[in-house]
Wavefront OBJ file of the C-alpha trace (Angstrom):
o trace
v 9.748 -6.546 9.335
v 7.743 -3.444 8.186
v 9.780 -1.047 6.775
v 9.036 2.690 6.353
v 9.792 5.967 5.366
v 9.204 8.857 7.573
v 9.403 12.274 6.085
v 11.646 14.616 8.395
v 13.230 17.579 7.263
v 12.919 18.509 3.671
v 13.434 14.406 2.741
v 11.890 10.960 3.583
v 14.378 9.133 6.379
v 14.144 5.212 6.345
v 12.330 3.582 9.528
v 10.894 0.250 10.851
v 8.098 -0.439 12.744
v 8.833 -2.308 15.993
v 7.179 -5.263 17.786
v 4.579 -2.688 19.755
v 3.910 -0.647 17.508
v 5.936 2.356 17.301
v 7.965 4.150 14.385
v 11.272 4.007 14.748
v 14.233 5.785 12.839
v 17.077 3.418 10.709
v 18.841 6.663 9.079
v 21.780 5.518 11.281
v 22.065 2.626 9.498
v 21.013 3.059 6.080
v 20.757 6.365 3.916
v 17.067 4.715 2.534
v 15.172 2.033 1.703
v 16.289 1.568 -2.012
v 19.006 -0.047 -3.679
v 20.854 -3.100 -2.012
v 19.397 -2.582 1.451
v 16.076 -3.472 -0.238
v 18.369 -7.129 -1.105
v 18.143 -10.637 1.328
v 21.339 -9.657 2.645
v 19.974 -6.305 3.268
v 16.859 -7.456 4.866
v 18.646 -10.034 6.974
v 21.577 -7.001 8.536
v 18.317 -4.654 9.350
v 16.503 -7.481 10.935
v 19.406 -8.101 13.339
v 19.177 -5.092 14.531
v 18.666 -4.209 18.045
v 14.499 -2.386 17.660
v 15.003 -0.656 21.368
v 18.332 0.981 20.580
v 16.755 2.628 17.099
v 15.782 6.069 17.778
v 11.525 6.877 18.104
v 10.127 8.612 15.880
v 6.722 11.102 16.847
v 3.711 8.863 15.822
v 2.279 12.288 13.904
v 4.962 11.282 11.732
v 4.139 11.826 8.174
v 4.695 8.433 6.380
v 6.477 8.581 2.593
v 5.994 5.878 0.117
v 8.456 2.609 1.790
v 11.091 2.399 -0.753
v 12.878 4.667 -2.998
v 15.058 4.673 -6.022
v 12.150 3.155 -8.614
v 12.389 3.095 -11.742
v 9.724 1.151 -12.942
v 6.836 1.027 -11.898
v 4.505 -1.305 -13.174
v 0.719 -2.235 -13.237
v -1.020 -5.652 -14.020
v -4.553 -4.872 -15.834
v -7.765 -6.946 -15.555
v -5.717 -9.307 -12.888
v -9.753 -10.453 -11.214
v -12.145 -11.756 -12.991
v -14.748 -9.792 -11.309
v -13.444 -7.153 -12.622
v -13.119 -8.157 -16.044
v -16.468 -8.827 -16.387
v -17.777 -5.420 -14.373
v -15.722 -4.018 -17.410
v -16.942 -5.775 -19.993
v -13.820 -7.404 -21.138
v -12.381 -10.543 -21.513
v -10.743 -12.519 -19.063
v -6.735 -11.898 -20.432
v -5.092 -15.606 -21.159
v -1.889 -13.666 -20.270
v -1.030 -10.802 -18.085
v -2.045 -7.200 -19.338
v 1.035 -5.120 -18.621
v 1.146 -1.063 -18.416
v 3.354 1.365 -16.727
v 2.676 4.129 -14.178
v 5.219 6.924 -13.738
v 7.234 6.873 -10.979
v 6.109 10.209 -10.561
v 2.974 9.640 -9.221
v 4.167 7.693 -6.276
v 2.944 9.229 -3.031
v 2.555 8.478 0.912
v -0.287 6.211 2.018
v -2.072 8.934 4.238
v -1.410 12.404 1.085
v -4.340 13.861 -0.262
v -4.862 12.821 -4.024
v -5.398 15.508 -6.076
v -7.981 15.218 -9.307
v -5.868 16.995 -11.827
v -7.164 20.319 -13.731
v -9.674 18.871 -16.574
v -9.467 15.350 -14.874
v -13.893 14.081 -14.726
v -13.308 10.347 -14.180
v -10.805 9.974 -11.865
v -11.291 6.779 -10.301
v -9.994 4.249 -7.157
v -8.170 0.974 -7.333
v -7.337 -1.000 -4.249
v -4.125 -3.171 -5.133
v -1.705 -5.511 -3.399
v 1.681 -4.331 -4.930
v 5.503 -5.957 -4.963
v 8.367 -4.478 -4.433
v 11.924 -5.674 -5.720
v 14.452 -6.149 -3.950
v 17.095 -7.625 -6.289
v 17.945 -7.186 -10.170
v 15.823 -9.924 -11.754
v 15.923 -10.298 -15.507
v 14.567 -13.630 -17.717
v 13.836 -15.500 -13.930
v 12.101 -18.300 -13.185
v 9.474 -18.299 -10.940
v 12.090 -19.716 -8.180
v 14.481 -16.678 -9.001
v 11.479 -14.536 -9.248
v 10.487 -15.298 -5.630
v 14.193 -14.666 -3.942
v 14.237 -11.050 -6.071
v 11.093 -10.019 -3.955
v 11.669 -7.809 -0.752
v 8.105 -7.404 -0.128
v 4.523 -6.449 -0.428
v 2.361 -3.004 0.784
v -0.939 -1.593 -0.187
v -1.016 0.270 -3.348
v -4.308 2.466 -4.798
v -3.368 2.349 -8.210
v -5.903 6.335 -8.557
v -6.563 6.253 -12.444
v -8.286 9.221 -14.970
v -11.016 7.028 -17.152
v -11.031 9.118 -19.768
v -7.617 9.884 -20.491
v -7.306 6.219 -20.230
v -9.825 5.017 -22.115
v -11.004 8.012 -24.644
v -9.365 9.830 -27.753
v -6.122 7.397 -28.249
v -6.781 4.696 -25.421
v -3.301 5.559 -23.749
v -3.439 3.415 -19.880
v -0.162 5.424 -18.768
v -1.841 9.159 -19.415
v -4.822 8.291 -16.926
v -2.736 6.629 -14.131
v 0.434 9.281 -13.997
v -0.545 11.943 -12.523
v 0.858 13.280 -9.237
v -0.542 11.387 -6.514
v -2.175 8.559 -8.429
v 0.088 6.319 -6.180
v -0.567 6.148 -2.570
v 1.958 3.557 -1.637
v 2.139 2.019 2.135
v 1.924 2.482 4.819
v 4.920 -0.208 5.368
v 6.635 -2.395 2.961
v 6.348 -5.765 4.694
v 9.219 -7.908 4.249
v 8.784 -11.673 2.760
v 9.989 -13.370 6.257
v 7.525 -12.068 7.700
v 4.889 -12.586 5.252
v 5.623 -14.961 2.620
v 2.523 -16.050 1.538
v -0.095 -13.258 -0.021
v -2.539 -15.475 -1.569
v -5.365 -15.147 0.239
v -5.282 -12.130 1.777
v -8.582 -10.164 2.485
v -9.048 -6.878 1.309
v -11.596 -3.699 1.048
v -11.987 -0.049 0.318
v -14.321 1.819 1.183
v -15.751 5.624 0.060
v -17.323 7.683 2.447
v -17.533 4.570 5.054
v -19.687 2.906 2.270
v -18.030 -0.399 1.139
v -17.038 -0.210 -2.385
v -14.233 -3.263 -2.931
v -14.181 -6.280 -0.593
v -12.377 -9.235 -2.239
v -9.192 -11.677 -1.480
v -5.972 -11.929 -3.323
v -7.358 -15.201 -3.798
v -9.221 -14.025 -6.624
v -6.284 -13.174 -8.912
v -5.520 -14.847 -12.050
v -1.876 -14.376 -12.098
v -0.079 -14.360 -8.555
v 2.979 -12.166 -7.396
v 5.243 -14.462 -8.475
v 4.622 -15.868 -11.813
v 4.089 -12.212 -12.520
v 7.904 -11.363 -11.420
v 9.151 -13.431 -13.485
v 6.561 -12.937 -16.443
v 7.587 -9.458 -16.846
v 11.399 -9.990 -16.303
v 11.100 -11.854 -19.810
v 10.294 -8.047 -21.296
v 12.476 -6.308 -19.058
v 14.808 -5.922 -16.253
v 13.499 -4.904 -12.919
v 15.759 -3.455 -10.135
v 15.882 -2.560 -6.327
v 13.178 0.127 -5.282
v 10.415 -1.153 -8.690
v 7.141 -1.394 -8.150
v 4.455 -4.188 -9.468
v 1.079 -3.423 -8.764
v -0.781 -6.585 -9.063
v -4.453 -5.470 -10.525
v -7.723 -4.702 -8.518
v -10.911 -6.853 -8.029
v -14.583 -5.508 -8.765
v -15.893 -2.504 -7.334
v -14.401 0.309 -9.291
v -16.290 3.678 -9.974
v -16.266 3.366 -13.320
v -18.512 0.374 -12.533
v -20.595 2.307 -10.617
v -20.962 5.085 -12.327
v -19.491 7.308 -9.557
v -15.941 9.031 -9.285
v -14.420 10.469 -7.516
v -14.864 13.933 -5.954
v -13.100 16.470 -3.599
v -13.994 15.684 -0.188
v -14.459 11.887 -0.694
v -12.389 9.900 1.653
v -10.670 6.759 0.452
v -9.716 3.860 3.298
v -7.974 0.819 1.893
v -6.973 -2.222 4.461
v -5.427 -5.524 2.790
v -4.804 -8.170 6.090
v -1.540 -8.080 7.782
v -0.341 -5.070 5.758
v -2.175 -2.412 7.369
v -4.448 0.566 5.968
v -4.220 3.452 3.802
v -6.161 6.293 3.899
v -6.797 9.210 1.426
v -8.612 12.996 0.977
v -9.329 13.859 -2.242
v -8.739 17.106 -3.378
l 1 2 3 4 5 6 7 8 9 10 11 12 13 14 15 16 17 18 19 20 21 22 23 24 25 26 27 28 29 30 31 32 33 34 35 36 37 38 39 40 41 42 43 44 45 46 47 48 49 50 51 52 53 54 55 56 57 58 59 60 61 62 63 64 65 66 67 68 69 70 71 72 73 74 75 76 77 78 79 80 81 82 83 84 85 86 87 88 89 90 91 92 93 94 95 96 97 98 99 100 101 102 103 104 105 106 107 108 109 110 111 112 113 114 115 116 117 118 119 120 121 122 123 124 125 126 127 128 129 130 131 132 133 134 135 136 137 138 139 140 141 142 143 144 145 146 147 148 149 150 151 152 153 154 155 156 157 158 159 160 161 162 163 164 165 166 167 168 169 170 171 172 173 174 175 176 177 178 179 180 181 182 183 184 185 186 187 188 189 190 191 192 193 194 195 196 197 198 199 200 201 202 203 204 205 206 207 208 209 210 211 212 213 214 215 216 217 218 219 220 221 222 223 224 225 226 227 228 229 230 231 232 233 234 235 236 237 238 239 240 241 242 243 244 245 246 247 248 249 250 251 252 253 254 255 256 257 258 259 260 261 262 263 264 265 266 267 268 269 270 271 272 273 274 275 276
């Protein structure tokens, strides 16, 4: 399935996109995506569902980030090796772990906004995770069962507040909209394997990132269950798995208001961003 969140009203309503296409409305069934509907046995009582007697939604629909209720949410550093190297850092033997605040989750189509004082704010096109179950000290078998799916995620990031003064990751990726989640959480039976999945962003229709998740060095899984030996992770967190080469900061070029973002990773969809 790919699961939504349409906003309507003054909050985000839970949806699904159906076999042609269209957004369609699952508030009738569940209050959101978060929690144990996010679960297998969640998953499995949505995806009996009957698509044609689920309400349509209007396809202007603004889309909200697919799941709520996180807590964590999580970022794998220096996860390519391309982009290791375009940084000028060591390939890690383990994975580099830093958090994003939750805060900064947004819809895949909102503006980003480059916060007051922000010069180096920068793009990141990700493959993320989301959890579906509790997972705590898993193996990479448990690991697998706790994950309800996988979406786009452009993990935006402020260079210098993340690499200047103190060196602090989490004050250069927290900002309000520094992550554009979506559009659709796509649910493991429907893709359960991510490892080679082509992906690209582009800038101003120029072609900045084109890569595969092929090129990780730690996939979704073992990274599940290497971070579940630090901490617990719950229904609704977010993993973001790393980005490959093609970063600003490697060019020399950030980003500016106007620019237009477009992120596509194969078989879950595209995002698409003005930044303000």
């Amino acid at each position: 399935m790919k699961l939504v969140r349409h906003w309507s009203g003054s909050a985000p309503k839970p949806g699904l996109i159906d076999a042609s296409g269209r957004l369609r409305d699952l508030s009738g069934h569940i209050p959101d995506l978060a929690g144990e509907a996010l679960g297998r046995a969640g998953i499995s009582r949505l995806a009996a569902l009957d698509e044609e007697s689920l309400p349509l939604v209007p396809a202007e629909a603004r889309l909200a980030p697919p799941v709520a209720g996180t807590r964590n949410f999580i970022a794998v550093g220096l996860n390519y090796r391309d982009h290791a190297q375009e940084t000028g850092m060591d390939v890690p033997a383990e994975p580099v772990l830093f958090s994003k605040a939750a805060g900064a989750l947004t819809g895949p189509y909102d503006d980003v906004f480059i916060p007051d004082g922000a010069a180096q704010v920068d793009w990141e096109l990700e493959l993320a995770i989301v959890i579906g179950e509790r997972v705590y000290r898993a193996d990479e078998a448990e690991a697998e069962r706790a994950i309800a799916g996988y979406c786009i995620c452009n993990d935006v990031s402020e260079r210098h507040w993340q690499m200047g003064g103190t060196g602090q990751w989490l004050k250069g990726k927290s900002a309000p909209t520094f992550g554009p989640l979506g559009p659709w959480l796509v649910t493991t039976e429907e893709l359960s394997d991510v490892s080679a999945l082509a992906m690209s962003l582009t800038l101003n229709g120029d072609l900045m990132q084109k890569s595969s998740t092929a090129e990780m060095i730690f996939p979704p899984v073992f990274l599940i269950s290497y971070i579940s030996r630090f901490m617990v992770l719950e229904p609704g967190d977010v993993v973001t798995t790393g980005t490959p080469a093609g970063v600003g900061m490697a060019h020399g070029r950030y980003l500016r208001p106007g620019d237009v973002m477009r992120l596509d990773i194969d078989g879950l969809g595209h995002q698409r961003q003005v930044v303000r």
